[in-house]
C-alpha positions as CSV (number, residue, x, y, z in Angstrom):
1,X,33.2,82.5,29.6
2,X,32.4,79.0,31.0
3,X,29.9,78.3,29.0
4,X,30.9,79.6,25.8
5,X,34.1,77.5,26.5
6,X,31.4,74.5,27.4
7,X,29.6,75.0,24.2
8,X,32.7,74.7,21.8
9,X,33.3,71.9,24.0
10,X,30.0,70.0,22.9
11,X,30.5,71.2,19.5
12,X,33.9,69.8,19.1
13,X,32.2,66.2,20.7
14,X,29.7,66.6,18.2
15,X,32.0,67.0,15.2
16,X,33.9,64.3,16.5
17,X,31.5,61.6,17.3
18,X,29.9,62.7,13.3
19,X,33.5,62.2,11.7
20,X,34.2,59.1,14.2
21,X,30.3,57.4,12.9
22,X,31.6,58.3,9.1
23,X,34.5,56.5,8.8
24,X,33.5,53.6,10.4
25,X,30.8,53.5,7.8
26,X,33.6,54.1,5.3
27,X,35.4,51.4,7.1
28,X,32.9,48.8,6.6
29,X,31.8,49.7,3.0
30,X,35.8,48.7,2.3
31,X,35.4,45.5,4.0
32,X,32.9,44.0,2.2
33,X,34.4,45.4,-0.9
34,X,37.5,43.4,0.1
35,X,35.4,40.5,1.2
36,X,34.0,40.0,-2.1
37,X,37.2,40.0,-3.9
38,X,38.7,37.6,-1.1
39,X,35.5,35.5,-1.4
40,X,35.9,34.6,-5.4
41,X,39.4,32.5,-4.7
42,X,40.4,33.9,-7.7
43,X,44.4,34.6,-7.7
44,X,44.8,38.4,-8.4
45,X,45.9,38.1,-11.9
46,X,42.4,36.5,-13.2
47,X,40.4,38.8,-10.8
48,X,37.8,40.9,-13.0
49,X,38.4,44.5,-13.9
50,X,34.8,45.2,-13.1
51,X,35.8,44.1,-9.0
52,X,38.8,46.5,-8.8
53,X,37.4,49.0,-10.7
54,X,34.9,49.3,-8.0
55,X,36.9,48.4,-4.9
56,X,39.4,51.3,-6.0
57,X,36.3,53.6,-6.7
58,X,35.5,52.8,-3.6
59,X,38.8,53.6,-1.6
60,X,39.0,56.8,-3.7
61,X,36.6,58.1,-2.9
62,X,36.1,57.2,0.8
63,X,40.2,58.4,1.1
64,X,39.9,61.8,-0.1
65,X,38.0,62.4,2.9
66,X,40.7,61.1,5.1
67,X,43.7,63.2,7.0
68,X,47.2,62.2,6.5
69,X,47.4,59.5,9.1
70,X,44.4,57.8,7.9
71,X,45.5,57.8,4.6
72,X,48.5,55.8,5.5
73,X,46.7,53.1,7.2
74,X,44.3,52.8,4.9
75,X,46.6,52.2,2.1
76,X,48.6,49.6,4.7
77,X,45.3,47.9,5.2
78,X,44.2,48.1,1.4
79,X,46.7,47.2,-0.8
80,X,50.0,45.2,-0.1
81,X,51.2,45.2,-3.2
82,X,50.9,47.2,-6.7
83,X,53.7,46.6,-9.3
84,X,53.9,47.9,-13.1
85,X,55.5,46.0,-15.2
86,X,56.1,48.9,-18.5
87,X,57.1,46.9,-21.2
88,X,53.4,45.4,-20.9
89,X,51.9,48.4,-19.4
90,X,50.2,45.5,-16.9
91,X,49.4,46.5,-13.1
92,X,49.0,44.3,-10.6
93,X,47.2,44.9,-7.2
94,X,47.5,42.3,-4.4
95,X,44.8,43.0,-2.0
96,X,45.0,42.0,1.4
C-alpha cells in the first residue's frame, strides 16, 4: 500500500513538473510576442494587423490549455484594454 501510494506520488510530481516546464515555455513565447509589439513604438492604433494577428494566435492557443485561474491572469497580464466602437465596427487592443 506504501508504495503504490509512493508511485502515484511520483507520478503526480511528474505530471506536475511536465505541466509546470509547459507553461513557462508558454509564458516566454508570450513575452517576446509582447516584446516585439512593445519594441516598434508604434501607438496601438497604427500597430500592424499582421503583429496582433499573431500575438492573439499566439495567446489562443497557448490559453486553451490553461485552467480557470490561469486564464485570468493571463488575460490581466495580456491585454489591459479592448474596446469596440460599433458604428465603425473598429477594435482596439492595448497591450501591456
Amino acid at each position: 500500500m506504501l508504495i503504490w501510494t509512493l508511485i502515484h506520488l511520483i507520478n503526480a510530481a511528474k505530471r506536475y513538473l511536465i505541466r509546470v516546464e509547459e507553461l513557462t515555455s508558454q509564458n516566454e513565447e508570450l513575452k517576446q510576442e509582447l516584446f516585439l509589439l512593445k519594441q516598434k513604438e508604434l501607438d496601438n492604433s497604427n500597430i500592424p494587423i499582421e503583429f496582433i494577428y499573431t500575438a492573439l494566435n499566439q495567446f489562443v492557443s497557448n490559453f486553451e490549455k490553461l485552467d480557470i485561474s490561469e486564464k485570468r491572469e493571463a488575460i490581466n497580464k495580456f491585454i489591459e484594454k479592448v474596446e469596440y466602437n460599433s458604428d465603425s465596427m473598429n477594435l482596439h487592443v492595448t497591450f501591456l
